[in-house]
C-alpha positions as CSV (number, residue, x, y, z in Angstrom):
1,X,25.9,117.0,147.8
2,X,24.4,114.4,150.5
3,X,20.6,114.6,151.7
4,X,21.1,116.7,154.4
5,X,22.0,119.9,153.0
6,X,20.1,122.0,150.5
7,X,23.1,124.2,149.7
8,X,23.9,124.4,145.7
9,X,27.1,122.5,144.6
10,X,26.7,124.0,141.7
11,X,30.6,126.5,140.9
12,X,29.1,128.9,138.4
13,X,32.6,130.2,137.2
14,X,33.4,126.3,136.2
15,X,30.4,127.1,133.8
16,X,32.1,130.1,132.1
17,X,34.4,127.2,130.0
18,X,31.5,126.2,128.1
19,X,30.5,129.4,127.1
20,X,31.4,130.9,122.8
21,X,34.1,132.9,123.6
22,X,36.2,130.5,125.7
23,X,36.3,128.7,122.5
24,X,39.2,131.2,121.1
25,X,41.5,129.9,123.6
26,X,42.3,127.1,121.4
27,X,43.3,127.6,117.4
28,X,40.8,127.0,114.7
29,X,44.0,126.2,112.3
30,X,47.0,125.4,113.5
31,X,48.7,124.5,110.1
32,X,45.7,123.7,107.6
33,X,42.9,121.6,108.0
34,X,43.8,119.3,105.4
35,X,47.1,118.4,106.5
36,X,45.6,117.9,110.2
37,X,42.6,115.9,108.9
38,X,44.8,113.2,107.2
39,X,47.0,113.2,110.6
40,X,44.3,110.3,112.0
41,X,45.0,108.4,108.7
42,X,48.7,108.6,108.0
43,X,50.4,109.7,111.6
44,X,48.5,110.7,114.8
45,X,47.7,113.7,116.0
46,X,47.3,115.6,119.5
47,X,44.4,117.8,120.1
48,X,43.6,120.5,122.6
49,X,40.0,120.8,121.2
50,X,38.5,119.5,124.4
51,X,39.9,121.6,126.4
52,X,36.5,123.7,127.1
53,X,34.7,120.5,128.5
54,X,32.6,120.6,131.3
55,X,33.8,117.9,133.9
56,X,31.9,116.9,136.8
57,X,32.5,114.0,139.6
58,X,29.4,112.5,141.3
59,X,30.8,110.6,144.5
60,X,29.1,108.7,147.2
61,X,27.2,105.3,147.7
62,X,23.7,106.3,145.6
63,X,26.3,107.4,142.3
64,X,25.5,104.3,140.4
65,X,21.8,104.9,141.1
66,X,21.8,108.3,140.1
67,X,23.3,107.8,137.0
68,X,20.7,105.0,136.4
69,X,17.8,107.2,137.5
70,X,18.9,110.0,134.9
71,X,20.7,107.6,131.8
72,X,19.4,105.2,129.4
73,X,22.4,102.7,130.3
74,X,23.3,100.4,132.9
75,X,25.7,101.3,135.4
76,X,24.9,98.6,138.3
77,X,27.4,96.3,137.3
78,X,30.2,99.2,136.0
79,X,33.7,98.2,136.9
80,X,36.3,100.7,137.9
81,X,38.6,101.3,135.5
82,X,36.4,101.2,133.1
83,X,33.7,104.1,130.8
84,X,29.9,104.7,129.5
85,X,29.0,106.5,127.0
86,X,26.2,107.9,128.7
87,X,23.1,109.1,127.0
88,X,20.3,111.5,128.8
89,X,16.7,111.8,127.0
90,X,13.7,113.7,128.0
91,X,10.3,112.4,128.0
92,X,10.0,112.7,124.4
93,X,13.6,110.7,124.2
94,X,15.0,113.5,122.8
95,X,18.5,113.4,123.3
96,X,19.4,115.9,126.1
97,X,22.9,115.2,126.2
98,X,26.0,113.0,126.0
99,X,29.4,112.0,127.3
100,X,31.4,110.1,129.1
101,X,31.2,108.4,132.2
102,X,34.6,107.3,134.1
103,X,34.6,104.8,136.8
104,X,37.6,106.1,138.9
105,X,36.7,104.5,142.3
106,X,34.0,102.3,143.4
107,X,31.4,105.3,144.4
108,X,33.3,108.0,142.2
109,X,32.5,108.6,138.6
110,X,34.4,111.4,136.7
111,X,31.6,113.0,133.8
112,X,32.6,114.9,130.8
113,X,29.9,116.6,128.2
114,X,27.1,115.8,130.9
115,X,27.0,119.2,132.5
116,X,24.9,121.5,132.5
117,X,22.4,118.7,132.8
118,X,24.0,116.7,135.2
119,X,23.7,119.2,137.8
120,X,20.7,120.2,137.4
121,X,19.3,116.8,137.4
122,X,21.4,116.2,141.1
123,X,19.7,119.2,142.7
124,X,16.6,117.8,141.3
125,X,17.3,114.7,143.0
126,X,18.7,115.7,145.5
127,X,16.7,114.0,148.1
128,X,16.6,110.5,146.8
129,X,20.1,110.1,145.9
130,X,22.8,110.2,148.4
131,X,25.5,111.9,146.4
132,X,27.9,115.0,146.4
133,X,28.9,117.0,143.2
134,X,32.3,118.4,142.1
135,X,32.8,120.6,139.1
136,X,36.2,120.2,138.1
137,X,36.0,122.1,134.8
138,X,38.7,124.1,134.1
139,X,40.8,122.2,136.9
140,X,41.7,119.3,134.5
141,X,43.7,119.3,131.1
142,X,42.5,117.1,128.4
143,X,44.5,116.1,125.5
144,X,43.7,113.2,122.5
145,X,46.1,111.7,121.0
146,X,44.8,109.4,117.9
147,X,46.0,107.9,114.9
148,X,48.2,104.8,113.6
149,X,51.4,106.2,115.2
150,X,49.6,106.8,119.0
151,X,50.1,103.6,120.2
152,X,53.8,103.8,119.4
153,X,54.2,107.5,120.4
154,X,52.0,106.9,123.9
155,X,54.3,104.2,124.6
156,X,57.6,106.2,124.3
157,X,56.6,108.9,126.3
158,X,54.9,106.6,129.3
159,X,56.8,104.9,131.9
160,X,54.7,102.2,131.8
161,X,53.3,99.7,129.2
162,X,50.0,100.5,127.6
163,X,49.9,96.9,125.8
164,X,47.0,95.7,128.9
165,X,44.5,98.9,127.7
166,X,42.0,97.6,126.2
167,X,39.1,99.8,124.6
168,X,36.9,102.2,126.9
169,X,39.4,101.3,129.5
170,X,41.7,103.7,131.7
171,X,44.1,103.6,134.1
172,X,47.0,105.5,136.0
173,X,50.1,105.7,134.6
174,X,53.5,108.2,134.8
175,X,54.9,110.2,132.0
176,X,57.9,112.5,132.8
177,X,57.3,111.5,136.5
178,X,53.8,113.2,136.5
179,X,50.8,110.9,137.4
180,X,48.7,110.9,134.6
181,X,45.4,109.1,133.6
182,X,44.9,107.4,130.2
183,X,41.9,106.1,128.4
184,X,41.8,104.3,125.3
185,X,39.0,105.1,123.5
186,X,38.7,106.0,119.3
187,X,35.3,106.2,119.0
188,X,35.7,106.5,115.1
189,X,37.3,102.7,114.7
190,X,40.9,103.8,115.5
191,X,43.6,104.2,118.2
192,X,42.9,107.0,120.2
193,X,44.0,107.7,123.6
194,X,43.1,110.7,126.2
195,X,45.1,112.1,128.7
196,X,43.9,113.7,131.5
197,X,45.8,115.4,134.9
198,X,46.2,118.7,136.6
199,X,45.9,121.5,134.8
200,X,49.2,123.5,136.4
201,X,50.7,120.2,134.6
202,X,49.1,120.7,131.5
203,X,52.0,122.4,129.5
204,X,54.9,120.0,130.6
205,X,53.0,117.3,129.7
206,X,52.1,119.0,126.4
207,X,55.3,119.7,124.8
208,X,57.2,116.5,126.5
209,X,54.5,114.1,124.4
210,X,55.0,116.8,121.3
211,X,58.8,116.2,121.5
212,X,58.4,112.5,121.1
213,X,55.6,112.7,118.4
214,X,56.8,116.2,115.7
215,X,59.6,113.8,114.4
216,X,57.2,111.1,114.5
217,X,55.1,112.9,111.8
218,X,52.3,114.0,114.6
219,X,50.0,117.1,114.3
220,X,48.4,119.7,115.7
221,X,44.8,119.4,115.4
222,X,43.4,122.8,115.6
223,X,39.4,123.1,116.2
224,X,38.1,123.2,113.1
225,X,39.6,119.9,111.8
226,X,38.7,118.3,115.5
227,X,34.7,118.8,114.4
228,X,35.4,117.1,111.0
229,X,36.4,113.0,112.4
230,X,33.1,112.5,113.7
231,X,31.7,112.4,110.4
232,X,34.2,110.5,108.6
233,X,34.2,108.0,111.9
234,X,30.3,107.6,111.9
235,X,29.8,109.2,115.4
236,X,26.9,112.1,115.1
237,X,28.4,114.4,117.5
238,X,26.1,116.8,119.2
239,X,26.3,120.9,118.5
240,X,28.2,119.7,115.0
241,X,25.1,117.2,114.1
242,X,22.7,118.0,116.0
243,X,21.1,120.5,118.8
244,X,19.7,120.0,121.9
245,X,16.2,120.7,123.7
246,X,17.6,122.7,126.6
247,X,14.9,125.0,126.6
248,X,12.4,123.1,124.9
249,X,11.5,120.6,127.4
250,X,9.9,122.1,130.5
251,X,7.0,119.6,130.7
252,X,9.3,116.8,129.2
253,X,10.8,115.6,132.7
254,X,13.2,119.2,132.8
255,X,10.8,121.8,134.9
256,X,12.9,124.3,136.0
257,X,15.7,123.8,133.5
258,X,15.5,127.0,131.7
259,X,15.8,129.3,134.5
260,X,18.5,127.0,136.0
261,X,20.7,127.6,132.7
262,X,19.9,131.7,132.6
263,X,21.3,131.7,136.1
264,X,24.2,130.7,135.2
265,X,26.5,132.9,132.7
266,X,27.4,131.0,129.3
267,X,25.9,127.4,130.8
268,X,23.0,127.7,127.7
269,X,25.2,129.0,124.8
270,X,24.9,126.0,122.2
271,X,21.4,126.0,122.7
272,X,19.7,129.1,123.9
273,X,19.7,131.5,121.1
274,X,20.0,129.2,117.7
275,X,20.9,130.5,114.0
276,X,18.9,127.6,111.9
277,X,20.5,127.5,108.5
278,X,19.8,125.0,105.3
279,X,17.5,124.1,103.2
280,X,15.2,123.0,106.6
281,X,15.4,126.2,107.5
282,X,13.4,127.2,111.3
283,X,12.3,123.7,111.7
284,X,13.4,123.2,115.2
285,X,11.9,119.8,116.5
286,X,13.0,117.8,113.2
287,X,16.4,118.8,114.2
288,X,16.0,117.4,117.6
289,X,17.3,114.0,117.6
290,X,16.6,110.2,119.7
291,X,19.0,107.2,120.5
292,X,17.5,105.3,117.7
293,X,18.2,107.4,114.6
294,X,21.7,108.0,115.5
295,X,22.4,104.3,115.9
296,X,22.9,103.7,119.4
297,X,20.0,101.9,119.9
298,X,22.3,99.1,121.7
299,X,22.7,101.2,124.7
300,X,19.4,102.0,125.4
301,X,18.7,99.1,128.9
302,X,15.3,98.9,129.8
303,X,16.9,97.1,133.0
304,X,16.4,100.1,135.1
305,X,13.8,103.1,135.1
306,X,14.9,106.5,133.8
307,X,13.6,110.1,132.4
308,X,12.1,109.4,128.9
309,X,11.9,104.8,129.4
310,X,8.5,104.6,128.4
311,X,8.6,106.6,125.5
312,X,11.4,104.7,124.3
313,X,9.9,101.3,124.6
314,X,7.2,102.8,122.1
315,X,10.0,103.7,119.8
316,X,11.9,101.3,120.3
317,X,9.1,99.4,118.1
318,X,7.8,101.7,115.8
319,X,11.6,103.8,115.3
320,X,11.5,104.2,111.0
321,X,15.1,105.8,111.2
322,X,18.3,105.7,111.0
323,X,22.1,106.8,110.7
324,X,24.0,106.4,107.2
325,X,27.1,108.2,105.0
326,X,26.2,110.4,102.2
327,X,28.9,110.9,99.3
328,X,27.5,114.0,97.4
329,X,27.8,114.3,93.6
330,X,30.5,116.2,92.1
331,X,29.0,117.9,89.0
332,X,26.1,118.9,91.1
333,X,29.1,120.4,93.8
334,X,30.5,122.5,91.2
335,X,27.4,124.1,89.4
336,X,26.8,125.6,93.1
337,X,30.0,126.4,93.6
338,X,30.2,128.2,89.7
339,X,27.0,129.9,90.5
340,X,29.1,132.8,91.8
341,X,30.7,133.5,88.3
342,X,27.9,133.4,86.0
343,X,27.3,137.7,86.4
344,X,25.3,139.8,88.9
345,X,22.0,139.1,87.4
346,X,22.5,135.2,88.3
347,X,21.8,135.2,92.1
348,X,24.9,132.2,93.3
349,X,23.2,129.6,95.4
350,X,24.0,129.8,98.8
351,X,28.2,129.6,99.3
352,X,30.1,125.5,99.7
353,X,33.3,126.4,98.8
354,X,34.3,128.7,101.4
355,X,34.6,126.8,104.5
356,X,35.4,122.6,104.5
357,X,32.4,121.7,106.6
358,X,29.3,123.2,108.3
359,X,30.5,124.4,111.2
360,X,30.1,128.0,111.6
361,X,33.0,129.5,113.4
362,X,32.1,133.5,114.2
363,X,31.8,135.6,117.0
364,X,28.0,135.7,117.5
365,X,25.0,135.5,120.5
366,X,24.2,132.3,119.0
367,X,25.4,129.1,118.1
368,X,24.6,127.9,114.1
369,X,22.9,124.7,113.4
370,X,23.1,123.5,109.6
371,X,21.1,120.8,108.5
372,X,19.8,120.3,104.7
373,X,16.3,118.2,103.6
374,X,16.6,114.6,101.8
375,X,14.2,113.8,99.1
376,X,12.9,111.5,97.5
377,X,10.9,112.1,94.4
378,X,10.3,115.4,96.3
379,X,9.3,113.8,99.5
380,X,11.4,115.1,102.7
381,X,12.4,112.0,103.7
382,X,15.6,112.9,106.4
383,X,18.1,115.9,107.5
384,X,22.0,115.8,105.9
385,X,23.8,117.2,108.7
386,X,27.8,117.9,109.4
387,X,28.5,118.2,106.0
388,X,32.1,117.8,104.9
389,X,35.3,117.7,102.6
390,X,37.1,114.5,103.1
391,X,40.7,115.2,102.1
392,X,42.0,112.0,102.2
393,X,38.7,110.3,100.7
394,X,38.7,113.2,97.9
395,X,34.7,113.5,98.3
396,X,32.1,115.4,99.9
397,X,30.5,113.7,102.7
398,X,27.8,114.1,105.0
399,X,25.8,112.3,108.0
400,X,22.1,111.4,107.2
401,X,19.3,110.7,109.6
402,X,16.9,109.0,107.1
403,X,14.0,107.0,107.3
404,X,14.9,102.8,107.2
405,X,13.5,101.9,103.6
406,X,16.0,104.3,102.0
407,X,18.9,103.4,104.2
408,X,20.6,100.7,101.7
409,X,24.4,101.3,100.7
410,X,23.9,102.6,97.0
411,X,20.6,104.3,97.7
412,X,20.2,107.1,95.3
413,X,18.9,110.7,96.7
414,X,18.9,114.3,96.8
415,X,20.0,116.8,99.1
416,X,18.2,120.0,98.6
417,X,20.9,122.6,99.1
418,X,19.9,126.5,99.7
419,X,18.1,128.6,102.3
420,X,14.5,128.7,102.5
421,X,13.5,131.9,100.3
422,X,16.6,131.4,98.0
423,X,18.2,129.5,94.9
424,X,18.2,126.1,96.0
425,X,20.0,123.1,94.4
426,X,19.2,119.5,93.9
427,X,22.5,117.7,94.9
428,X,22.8,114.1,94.0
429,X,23.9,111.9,96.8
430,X,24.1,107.9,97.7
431,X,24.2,106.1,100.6
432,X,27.7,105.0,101.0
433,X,29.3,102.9,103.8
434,X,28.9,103.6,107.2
435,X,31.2,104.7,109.0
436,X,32.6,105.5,106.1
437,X,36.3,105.7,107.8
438,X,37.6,101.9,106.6
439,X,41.4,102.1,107.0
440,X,42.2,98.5,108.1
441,X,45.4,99.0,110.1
442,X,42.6,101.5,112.2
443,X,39.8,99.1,112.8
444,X,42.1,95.8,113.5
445,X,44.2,97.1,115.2
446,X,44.2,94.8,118.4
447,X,46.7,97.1,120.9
C-alpha cells in the first residue's frame, strides 16, 4: 500500500483462517495430552498448532517507522535476519496484540499474530507511512519443532548446519532440496525451532522431518497440549491467558476498529462475542491486561512515540503488578473434585477434573475466557489464569497477575474457585518459581 492509492490491501478470505471453526483443521489430541506435554521435556515435538496464524508482510522504505509508530519496541536499528516480539497497546496500554516480527529484507518484515490489527492500523496510516501490505495467511505452512532432541533432529534433516543460529535469529536453509526458512526461538527457556515455506510444500516437508524424528522419540503435539507450554514456560499467551480490547477501545487510539473487524467474516472471533467464566465472573476490564503485569516491561522503549506511550510512562512508575507461578494445593484439588460424589442434595462445585487446563474447546459463537480471583484475607488481590495439570511436574499450576507485595516465591494464597452465583471453593496456592519450567539441559543449552 504506498501513499498514492486509497485502494484496501486488505484479502478478506486470508481472514477466514483466524476464524473458530478453521481451528478443526488441526487435532485437539493426537495421542494424549500427557504423553505430548512431556515430549518438550524428554524428546521434541512437532506441532501444526499454528497453522491458523495470520501472516502479514509490510514492505517498503517507511516499514521500520510504521512499526515504530504502532509498537512499544524499537525497530530503527533491527537487523535482517533477525525478530521482535512486538507488542501493540491502546491508549489505556492495554495490550491489543502480540507477535512476531521477522526482518527478511532490509524494508520487508514478515508479521505473525499482528493481524487483524496490523491492517487496520496501515489503512489508518496510510498517508504518513510509505508502505504496501501483503496477507499471506493461508499461503505459508508453519511448523515448531521443540524440545531436547530438535537440535539434533533439525540438524539431520537440514542440508546445512544450524550450529551459527543463535536465539530470535533465522535464516534460509534447504531440507529435502526445498528452500525453507528457520528460526530459533523457544520462548519457554528451550530449543525450539520454526519452520516456515510454501504451503503446496507443506506435506513433504511434514512427513520427511517426521521420518527423521518418530524413531527419535518425537511427537505430535495436537492443539490442546500446544495451549498448555505457555504456562509451564512463563509466557502469558494471549486468548489462553488473557483477552483483548478489540471492541472496547474506540476512543482509546482504535476509532473505526469495530466496524473494520464486522466487515470482515471471522477477523473478531476471539474477542467479539466472549463467554466469561470463573470465579471473576463478567468482569471484563480486570481481564484486560498491560506490558507491565505480564513481565515484559523490558520491551517497552520510550525512544520512539507510539499509540498508548504516555500512558505507559505513568505506569511505568506507579505499575503494582506482576507475573508469577501458582502450584495449587492438592487436598483442596480433590474435595472439588469429590464434590460430585457426595449425593444429589450436595450441589458439586464447578467441574476440574474433566479437562487438563482452562481452555474451552467447543463449537460455539464465542470464544471462553477463564480467569479465577486471588485473595488475600478476602481481599481480591489478582486473576489465576491458564490453569493447568503439569504431567511431568505432577502439580496443578497456574499463571498469576498479582499485585507486587504478594509476588515473593513461597507466598501463601487463595484462589477462589466457582462461578459467581455457585459453590465456590477456597483453593490453597503459593507462589512458586517463575517460569516454573527449570530443566537445565533446556535453559543452558548454548546451540
Amino acid at each position: 500500500m504506498s501513499n498514492s492509492t486509497n485502494q484496501s490491501p486488505i484479502n478478506e478470505s486470508a481472514f477466514l483462517l483466524m476464524g473458530g471453526g478453521e481451528i478443526g483443521r488441526f487435532p485437539y489430541i493426537q495421542t494424549n495430552w500427557r504423553e505430548e506435554t512431556l515430549s518438550w521435556k524428554e524428546s521434541a515435538y512437532l506441532g501444526t498448532a499454528l497453522m491458523n496464524s495470520p501472516v502479514t508482510d509490510i514492505k517498503g522504505p517507511d516499514a521500520a517507522k510504521f512499526f515504530e509508530k504502532i509498537c512499544v519496541n524499537s525497530f530503527t536499528n533491527m537487523a535482517v535476519g533477525r525478530i521482535r516480539h512486538a507488542i501493540l497497546v491502546n491508549e489505556k496500554g492495554q495490550i491489543m496484540t502480540d507477535g512476531v516480527a521477522m526482518k527478511i529484507g532490509d524494508d520487508h518484515f514478515r508479521t505473525y499474530w499482528l493481524d487483524p490489527c496490523l491492517s487496520f492500523l496501515a489503512l489508518k496510516y496510510k498517508n504518513e507511512f510509505d508502505i504496501e501490505v501483503e496477507m499471506i495467511s493461508g499461503k505459508e505452512y508453519f511448523f515448531q519443532i521443540a524440545g531436547p532432541l530438535s537440535h539434533e533432529i533439525m540438524s539431520a534433516v537440514s542440508e546445512d548446519s544450524l550450529d551459527d543460529l543463535k536465539f530470535a535469529q533465522h535464516k534460509m536453509i534447504k531440507i529435502n532440496g526445498k528452500d525453507v526458512r528457520i528460526l530459533r526461538l523457544g520462548m519457554t527457556g528451550n530449543i525450539a525451532y520454526e519452520i516456515h515455506g510454501p504451503i503446496e510444500e507443506a506435506d513433504e516437508i511434514y512427513r520427511y522431518i517426521w521420518s527423521y524424528g518418530e524413531p527419535k522419540g518425537m511427537k505430535k503435539l495436537g492443539q490442546m497440549a500446544y495451549t498448555m507450554n505457555h504456562t509451564e514456560g512463563g509466557f502469558p499467551n494471549i486468548n489462553i491467558h488473557y483477552p483483548l480490547p478489540w471492541f472496547e477501545s474506540e476512543e482509546l487510539g482504535y476509532e473505526g476498529f469495530s466496524s473494520f473487524l464486522e466487515s470482515i467474516p471471522g477477523a473478531g472471533f476471539y474477542n467479539q462475542y466472549r463467554n466469561l467464566v470463573g470465579s471473576v465472573g463478567d468482569d471484563l476490564q480486570c481481564r484486560f491486561v498491560n506490558p507491565y503485569e505480564v513481565g515484559w516491561g523490558n520491551l517497552v522503549k520510550f525512544t520512539h512515540d507510539f499509540i498508548g506511550r504516555s500512558y505507559l510512562e505513568k505506569l511505568a512508575e506507579t505499575n503494582q503488578k506482576t507475573v508469577v507461578t501458582l502450584e495449587w494445593n492438592a487436598d483442596d484439588i480433590m474435595e472439588v473434585y469429590g464434590s460430585q460424589f457426595r449425593g444429589r442434595n450436595v450441589e458439586p462445585f464447578d467441574y476440574i477434573e474433566d479437562r487438563p487446563n482452562d481452555i474451552y474447546f467447543t463449537v460455539s459463537y464465542a470464544f471462553t475466557y477463564h480467569a479465577d480471583k486471588i485473595l488475600v484475607n478476602g481481599e481480591w488481590v489478582g486473576n489465576s489464569v491458564g490453569r493447568q495439570v503439569s504431567e511431568y511436574y505432577h502439580r496443578m499450576i497456574s499463571l498469576a497477575f498479582i499485585d507486587k507485595a504478594y509476588a515473593e516465591e513461597g507466598t501463601e494464597l487463595v484462589v477462589l474457585w466457582g462461578s459467581p452465583g455457585k459453590p465456590q471453593k477456597e483453593i490453597r496456592a503459593v507462589v512458586a518459581r517463575y517460569p516454573y519450567l527449570d530443566l537445565e539441559d533446556n535453559r543452558t543449552a548454548s546451540v
